[in-house]
C-alpha positions in Angstrom: 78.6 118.7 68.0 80.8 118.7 70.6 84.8 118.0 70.5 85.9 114.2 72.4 89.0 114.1 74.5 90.4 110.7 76.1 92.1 111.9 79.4 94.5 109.4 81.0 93.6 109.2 84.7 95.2 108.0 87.3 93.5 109.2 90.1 96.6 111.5 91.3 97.2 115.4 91.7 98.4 116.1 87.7 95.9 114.1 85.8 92.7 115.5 87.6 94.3 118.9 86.5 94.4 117.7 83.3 90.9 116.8 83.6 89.5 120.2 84.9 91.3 121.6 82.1 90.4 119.6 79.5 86.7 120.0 80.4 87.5 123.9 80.9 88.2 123.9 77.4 85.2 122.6 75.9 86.0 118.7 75.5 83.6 115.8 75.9 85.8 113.6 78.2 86.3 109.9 77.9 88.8 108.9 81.4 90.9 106.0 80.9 92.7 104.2 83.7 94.3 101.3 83.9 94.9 98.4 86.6 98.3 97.4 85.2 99.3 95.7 88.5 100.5 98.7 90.8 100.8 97.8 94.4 97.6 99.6 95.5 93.8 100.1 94.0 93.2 103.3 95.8 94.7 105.4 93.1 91.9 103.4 90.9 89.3 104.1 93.2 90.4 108.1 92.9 90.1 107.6 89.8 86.6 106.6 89.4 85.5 109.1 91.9 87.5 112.1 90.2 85.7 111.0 86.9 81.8 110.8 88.2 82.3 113.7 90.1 83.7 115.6 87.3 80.5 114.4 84.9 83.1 112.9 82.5 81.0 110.8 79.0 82.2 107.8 80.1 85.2 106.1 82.7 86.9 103.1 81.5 89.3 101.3 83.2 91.6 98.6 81.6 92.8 95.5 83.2 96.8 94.8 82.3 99.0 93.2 84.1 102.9 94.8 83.7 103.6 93.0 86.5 104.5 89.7 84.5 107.6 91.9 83.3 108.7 93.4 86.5 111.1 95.6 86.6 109.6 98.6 88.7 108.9 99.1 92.6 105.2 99.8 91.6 104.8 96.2 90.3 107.3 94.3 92.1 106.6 93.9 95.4 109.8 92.5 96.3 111.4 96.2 95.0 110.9 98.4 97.8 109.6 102.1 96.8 112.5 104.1 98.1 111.6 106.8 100.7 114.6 109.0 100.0 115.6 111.2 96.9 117.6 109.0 94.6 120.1 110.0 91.6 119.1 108.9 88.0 116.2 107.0 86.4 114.3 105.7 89.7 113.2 102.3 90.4 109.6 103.3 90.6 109.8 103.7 86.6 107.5 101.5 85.0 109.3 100.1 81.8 107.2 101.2 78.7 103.9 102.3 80.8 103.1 105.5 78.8 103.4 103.6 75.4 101.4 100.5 76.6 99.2 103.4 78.2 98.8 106.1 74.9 98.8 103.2 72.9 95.8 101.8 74.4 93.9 105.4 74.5 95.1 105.6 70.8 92.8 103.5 69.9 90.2 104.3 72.3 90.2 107.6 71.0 90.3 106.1 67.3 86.7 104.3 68.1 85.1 107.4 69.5 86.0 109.8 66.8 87.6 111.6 69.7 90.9 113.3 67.9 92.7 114.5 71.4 94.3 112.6 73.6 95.2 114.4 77.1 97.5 113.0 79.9 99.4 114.9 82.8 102.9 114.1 82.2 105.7 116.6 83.7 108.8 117.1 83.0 109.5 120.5 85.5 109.0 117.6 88.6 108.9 114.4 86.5 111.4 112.3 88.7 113.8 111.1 85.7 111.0 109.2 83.5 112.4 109.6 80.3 108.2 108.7 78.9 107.5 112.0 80.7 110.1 114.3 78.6 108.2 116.5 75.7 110.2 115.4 72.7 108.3 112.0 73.7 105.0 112.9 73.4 105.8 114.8 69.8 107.0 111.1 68.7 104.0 109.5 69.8 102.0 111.7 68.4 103.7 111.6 65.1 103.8 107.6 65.1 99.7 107.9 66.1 98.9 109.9 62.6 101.1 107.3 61.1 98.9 104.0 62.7 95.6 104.6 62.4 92.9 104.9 59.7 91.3 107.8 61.0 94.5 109.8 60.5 94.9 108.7 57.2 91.6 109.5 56.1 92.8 112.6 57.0 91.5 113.1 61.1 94.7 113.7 62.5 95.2 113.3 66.2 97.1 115.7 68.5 98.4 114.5 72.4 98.2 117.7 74.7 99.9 117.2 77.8 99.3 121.5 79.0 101.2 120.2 82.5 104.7 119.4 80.7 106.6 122.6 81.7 104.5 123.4 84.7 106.5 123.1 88.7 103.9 121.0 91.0 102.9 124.4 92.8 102.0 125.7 89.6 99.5 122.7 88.4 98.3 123.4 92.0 97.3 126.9 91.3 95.6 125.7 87.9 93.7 123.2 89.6 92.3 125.4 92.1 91.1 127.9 89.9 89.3 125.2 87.8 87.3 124.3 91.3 89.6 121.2 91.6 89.4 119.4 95.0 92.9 118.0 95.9 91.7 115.9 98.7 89.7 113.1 96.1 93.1 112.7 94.7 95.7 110.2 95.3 99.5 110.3 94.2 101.4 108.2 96.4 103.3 105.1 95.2 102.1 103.3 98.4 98.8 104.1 99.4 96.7 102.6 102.2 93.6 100.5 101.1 92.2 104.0 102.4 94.3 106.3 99.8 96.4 107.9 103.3 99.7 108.4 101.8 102.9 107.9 103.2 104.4 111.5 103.0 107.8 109.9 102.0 108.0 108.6 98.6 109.0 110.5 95.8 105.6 111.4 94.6 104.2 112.6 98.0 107.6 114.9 98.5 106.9 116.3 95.1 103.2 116.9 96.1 103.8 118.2 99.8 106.3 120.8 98.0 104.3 121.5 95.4 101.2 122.9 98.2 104.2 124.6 99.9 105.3 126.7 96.5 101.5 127.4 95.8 101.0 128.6 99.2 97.9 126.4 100.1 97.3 124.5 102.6 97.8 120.7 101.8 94.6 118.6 101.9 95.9 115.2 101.6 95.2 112.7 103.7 98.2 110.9 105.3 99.3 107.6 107.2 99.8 108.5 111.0 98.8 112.1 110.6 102.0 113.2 108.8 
């Protein structure tokens, strides 16, 4: 019998890593996504592709709507994403999305008798999310064997994010050798209805660097030919 994994996809460069890997190690995979509100669908679209292409058990995507909260330039349209580097927590944090988000997978993974629970956080290149930093993940996981029934029957859970201390180049590298195909992904924050990103927003400087450290040539897509 084979061991079940839910993988948090997003449709971007890290979690399709994840993916590969998570399928390289033997894992059933269960993809989970979410339309929480974000100012684009084309990451969602990624997503669904990255999943049927990769023969994933099932792709689910969730409907939420964060942006009845605000607070972020990825669900508040009238924040603008910022297209420079910028010092602290940035604006394109989502308050609370990888709780809402591993909570929801939680018990996903708790109906499938699935006891992992992989997502492609960073915290080399992870723009000052403080949801993104490893002592994090410990605490959910330790609050997860603490919530549900399958834990305390004694099926404990463990969250493996294997990108946390990784640069972007690095995961690059990884991917590749797992036969990942960069150019079905999309990272950036504001994304054409086509997925051609904009080459300035934080995520797409991280990514254009990260094909520069890896040495490969970058086969994303942008607005404009940039």
């Amino acid at each position: 019998m084979s061991k079940k994994a839910v993988v948090l996809v997003s449709g971007g460069l890290d979690s399709t890593t994840v993916l590969a890997m998570a399928i390289s190690q033997g894992y059933d995979c269960y993809t989970l996504s979410f339309d929480y509100g974000q100012r684009h669908r084309s990451e969602l679209e990624a997503a669904s592709r990255v999943s049927q292409l990769m023969n994933v058990s099932q792709h689910k995507v969730v409907k939420l709507d964060l942006g009845t909260i605000g607070g972020s330039a990825l669900t508040d349209v009238s924040i603008d994403i910022p297209e420079h580097e910028t010092v602290g927590i940035p604006v394109t944090y989502v308050p609370a999305r990888n709780t809402v988000f591993l909570s929801i997978a939680l018990g996903w993974a708790e109906v499938l008798s699935a006891d992992t629970i992989f997502l492609g956080v960073n915290a080399v290149d992870y723009s000052g999310y403080p949801d993104c930093r490893p002592e994090y993940i410990a605490s959910f996981e330790a609050m997860g064997n603490l919530a549900t029934r399958a834990a305390v029957e004694g099926n404990r859970l463990s969250i493996k994010a294997p990108l946390i201390d990784l640069t972007k180049g690095q995961i690059i590298k990884e991917g590749l050798a797992l036969g990942v195909d960069y150019s079905d992904t999309v990272s950036c924050y504001q994304a054409s209805i086509q997925g051609l990103a904009c080459a300035k927003c934080d995520s797409c400087r991280l990514r254009i660097q990260g094909f520069i450290e890896a040495g490969i040539k970058d086969p994303t897509r942008y607005q404009n030919n940039a």
